[in-house]
N, C-alpha and C positions, 0 to 999 in steps of 0.2 A: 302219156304226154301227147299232148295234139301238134303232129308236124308243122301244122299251118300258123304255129303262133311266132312272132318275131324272135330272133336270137339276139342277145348281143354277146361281142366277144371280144378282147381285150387285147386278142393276139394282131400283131401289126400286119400292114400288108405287106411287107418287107421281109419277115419272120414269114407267113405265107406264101410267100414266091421263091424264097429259098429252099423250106422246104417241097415243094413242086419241084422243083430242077432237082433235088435231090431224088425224088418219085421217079421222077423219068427216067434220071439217069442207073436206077437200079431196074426199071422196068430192059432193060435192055440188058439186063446180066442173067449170067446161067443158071444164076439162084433164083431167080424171076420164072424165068420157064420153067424151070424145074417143079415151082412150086406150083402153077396152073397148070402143070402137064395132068395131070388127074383130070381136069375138067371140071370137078366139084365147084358149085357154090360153096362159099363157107357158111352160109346164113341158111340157105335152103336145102341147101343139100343133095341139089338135082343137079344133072351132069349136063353140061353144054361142050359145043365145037370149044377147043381154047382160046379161039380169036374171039370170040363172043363173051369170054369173060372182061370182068375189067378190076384195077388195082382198089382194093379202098382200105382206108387209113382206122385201125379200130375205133381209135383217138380222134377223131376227126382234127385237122389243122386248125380249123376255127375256133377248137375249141382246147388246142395249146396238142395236138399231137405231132410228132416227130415221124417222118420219114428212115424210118429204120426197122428193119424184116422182123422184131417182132409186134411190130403195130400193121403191117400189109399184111393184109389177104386176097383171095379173088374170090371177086362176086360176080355174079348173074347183072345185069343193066337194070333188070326190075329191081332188085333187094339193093343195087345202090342208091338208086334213086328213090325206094321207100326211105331209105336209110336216114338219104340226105346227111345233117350234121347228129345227128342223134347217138347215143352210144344205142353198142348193139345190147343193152339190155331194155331201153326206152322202148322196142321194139316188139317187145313183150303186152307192153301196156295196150 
């Protein structure tokens, strides 16, 4: 799949900004640290500082995922942003 081609997505901005506060609001629970405390990318698999990871959504939001810890992982900056809205098997490609 070439990242650079347009999405469209059906899911609201409304339904998108909900789930975001919902992100947040777990990015700040014990279950959140806990899960980046390893340092691991999920995608790569290389260990960073844990402040250097970041949340991302398996499901991506755009593309109807839910903010809820089995759709969160933490990623590396670079493998979110290859990621973008792609699932993680598009990644492959």
């Amino acid at each position: 799949m070439n990242t650079d081609e347009p999405f469209w997505s059906d899911v609201s901005d409304e339904e998108i900004s909900r789930e975001r506060k919902k992100a947040k609001e777990l990015k700040q629970s014990a279950w959140w640290k806990q899960k980046r405390s390893s340092g691991i990318c999920h995608y790569c698999g290389k260990k960073f500082p844990v402040d250097e990871l970041t949340m991302d959504h398996l499901i991506p939001l755009i593309r109807g995922g839910k903010s809820i810890k089995a759709n969160l992982v933490p990623a590396c900056k670079e493998c979110n942003n290859k990621k973008k809205h792609n699932l993680p098997f598009d990644l492959s490609n």
